[in-house]
C-alpha positions in Angstrom: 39.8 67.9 -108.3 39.8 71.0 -110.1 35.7 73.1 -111.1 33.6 72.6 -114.1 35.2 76.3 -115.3 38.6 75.1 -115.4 37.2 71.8 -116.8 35.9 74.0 -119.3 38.7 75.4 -120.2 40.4 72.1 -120.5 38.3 71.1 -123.1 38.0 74.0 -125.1 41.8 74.6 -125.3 41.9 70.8 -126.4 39.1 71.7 -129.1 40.7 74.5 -130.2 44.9 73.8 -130.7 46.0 73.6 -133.8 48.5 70.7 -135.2 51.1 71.9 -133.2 48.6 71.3 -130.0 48.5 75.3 -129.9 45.6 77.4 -129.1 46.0 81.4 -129.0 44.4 83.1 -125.7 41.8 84.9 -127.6 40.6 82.3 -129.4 40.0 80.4 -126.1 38.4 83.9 -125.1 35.9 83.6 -128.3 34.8 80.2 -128.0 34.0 80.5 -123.8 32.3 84.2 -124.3 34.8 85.3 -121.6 37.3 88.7 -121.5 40.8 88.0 -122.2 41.7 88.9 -118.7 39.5 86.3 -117.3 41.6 83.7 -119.6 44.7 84.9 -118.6 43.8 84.0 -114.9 42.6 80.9 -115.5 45.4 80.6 -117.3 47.9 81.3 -114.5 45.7 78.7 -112.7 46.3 75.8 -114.6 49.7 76.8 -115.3 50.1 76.7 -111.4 48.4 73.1 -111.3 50.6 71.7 -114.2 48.0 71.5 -116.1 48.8 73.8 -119.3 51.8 75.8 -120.5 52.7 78.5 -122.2 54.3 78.0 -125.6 55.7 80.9 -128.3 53.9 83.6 -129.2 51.8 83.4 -125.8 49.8 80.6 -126.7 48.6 77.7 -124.7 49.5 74.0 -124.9 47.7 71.3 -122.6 50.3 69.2 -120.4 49.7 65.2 -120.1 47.4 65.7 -117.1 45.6 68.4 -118.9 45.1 66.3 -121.7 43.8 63.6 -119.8 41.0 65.8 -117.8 39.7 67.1 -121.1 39.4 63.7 -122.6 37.8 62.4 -119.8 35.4 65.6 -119.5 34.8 65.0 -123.5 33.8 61.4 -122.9 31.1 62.1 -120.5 29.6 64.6 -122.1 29.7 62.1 -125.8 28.0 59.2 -123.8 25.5 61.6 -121.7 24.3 62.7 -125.3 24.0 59.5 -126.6 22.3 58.4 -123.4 19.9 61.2 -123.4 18.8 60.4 -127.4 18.8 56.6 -126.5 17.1 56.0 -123.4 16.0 59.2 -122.2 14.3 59.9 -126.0 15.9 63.3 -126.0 16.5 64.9 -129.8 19.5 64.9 -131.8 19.4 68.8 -131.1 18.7 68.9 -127.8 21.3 66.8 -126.4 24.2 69.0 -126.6 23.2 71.6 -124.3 22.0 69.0 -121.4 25.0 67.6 -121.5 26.8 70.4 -121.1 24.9 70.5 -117.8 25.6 67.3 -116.7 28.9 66.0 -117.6 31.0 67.6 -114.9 28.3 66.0 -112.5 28.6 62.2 -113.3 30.5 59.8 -111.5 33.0 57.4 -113.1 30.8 54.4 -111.9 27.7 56.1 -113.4 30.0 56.3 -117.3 31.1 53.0 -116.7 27.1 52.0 -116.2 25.7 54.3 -119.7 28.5 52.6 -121.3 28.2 49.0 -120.6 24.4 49.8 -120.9 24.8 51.5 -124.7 26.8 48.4 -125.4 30.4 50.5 -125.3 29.4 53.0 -128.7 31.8 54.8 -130.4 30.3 57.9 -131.5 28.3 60.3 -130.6 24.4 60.8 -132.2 26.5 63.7 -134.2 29.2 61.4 -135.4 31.6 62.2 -133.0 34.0 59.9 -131.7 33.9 58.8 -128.0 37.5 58.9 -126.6 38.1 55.3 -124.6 38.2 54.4 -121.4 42.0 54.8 -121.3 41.6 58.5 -122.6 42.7 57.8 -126.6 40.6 59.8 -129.0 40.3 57.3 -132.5 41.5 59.2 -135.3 38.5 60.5 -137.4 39.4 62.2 -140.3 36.7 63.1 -143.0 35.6 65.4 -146.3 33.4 68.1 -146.4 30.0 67.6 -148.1 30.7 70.3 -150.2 34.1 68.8 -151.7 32.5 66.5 -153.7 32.1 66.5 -157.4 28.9 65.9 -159.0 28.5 62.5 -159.5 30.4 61.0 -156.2 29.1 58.8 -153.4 29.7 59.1 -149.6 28.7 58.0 -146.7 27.8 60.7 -144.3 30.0 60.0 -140.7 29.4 63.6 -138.8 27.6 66.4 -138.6 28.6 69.6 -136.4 26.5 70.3 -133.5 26.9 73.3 -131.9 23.9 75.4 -133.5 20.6 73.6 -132.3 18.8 75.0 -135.3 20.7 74.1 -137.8 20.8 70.4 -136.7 16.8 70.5 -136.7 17.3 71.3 -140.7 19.4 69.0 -141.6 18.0 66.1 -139.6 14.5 67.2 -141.5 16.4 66.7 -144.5 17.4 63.3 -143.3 21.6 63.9 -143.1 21.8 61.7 -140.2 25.3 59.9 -139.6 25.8 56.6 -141.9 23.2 57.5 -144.3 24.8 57.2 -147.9 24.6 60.4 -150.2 25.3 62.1 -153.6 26.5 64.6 -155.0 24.1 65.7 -158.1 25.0 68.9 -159.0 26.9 72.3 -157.7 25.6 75.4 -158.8 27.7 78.2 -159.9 29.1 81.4 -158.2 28.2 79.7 -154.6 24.4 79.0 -155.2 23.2 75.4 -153.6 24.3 72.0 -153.9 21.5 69.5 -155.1 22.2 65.9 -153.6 20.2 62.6 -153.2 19.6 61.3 -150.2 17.5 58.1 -149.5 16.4 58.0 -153.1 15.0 61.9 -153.6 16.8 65.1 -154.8 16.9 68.0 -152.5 18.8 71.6 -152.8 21.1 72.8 -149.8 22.8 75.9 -149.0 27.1 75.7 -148.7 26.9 76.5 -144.9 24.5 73.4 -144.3 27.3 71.1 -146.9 30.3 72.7 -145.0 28.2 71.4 -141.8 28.3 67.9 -143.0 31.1 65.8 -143.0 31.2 62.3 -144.9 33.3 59.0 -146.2 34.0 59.2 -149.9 33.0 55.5 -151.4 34.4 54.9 -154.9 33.0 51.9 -157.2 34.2 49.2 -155.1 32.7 50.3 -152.0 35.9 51.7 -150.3 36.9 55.1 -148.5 38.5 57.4 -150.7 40.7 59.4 -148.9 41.6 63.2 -150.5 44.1 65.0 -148.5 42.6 68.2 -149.2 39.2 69.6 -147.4 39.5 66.9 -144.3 38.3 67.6 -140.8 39.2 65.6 -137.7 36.6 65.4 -136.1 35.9 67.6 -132.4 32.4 68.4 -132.2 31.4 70.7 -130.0 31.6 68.6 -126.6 
């Protein structure tokens, strides 16, 4: 069984890669606050343990195995958060960071238990999906809040998570996952968006709408689906 720092790694590369399942070395270096050399030995490492390998340009692709570690690494640390806000009382903000603690820790008996016990959720409290059992990630592709036009309805599905601040705004704003929202009006030259939430108007800034990820709903009540400004969802488990 490979550390919580390679872990890590694992999951941060699987995070990271683009649609080509790529991630560049630097990047990896950026996210985990590390030095490039420290990468490229870990690197080596998990090279050595068949875990990643080394595509064109330098850049790092997860093997099968690896794949499967970070999924399973990601689905700990989804259910501890939902655990900690459900039973545990623990804030939508303050989740993240404890289970960043704990999800190397847990056994596979002890998931198992939060997730018969949560009645096998889905998502996250952010909105992010919960990869299965069987290591499948559902597809969960959404819109910015700031790509819609004044006048459109959504439902609001996700909400980023990595800046503890900024998810104390916007839950004080009430932008919690499946509440339904609307676009009022968008001020010129990058000035705020004003939306209605749970029948009042309020004003937010673009990196708060750019935060915010939701369902488009036209007239008849179904997703509209734009392929410009989606985001598959990744959260920052």
């Amino acid at each position: 069984m490979i550390g919580s720092t390679a872990q890590d790694y694992l999951k941060t590369i699987y995070k990271l890669r683009d649609s080509d399942g790529l991630v560049s070395p630097s990047l990896v270096a950026e996210r985990l606050a590390v030095s490039p050399p420290a990468v490229t030995k870990m690197v080596r490492r998990l090279v050595e343990l068949n875990l990643v390998r080394i595509e064109r340009g330098q850049r790092i692709a997860l093997t099968p195995a690896g794949e499967k570690i970070a999924l399973e690494v990601i689905r700990h640390h989804r259910l501890l958060e939902l655990y900690l806000k459900e039973a545990l009382g623990y804030s939508w903000d303050q989740v993240d960071a404890e289970a960043e603690r704990l999800e190397h820790h847990i056994s596979e008996d002890f998931e198992d238990r939060i997730d018969a016990l949560l009645g096998y959720p889905t998502h996250d409290p952010h909105g992010d999906p919960i990869p299965t059992r069987d290591g499948v990630l559902p597809a969960d592709s959404h819109h910015r809040l700031t790509s819609l036009e004044p006048g459109e309805e959504a439902v609001i599905r996700r909400v980023r998570d990595g800046d503890p601040e900024l998810l104390r705004y916007i839950g004080s704003l009430g932008l919690f996952p499946d509440t339904a929202i609307q676009m009022v009006r968008k001020e010129p030259f990058g000035g705020p968006l004003r939306v209605r939430v749970g029948g009042r108007e309020c004003a937010i800034g673009r990196e708060v709408g750019d935060s915010v990820f939701v369902d488009l709903v036209s007239t008849g009540d179904e997703p509209v689906h734009r392929k410009e400004a989606t985001d598959v969802g990744s959260g920052s488990a």
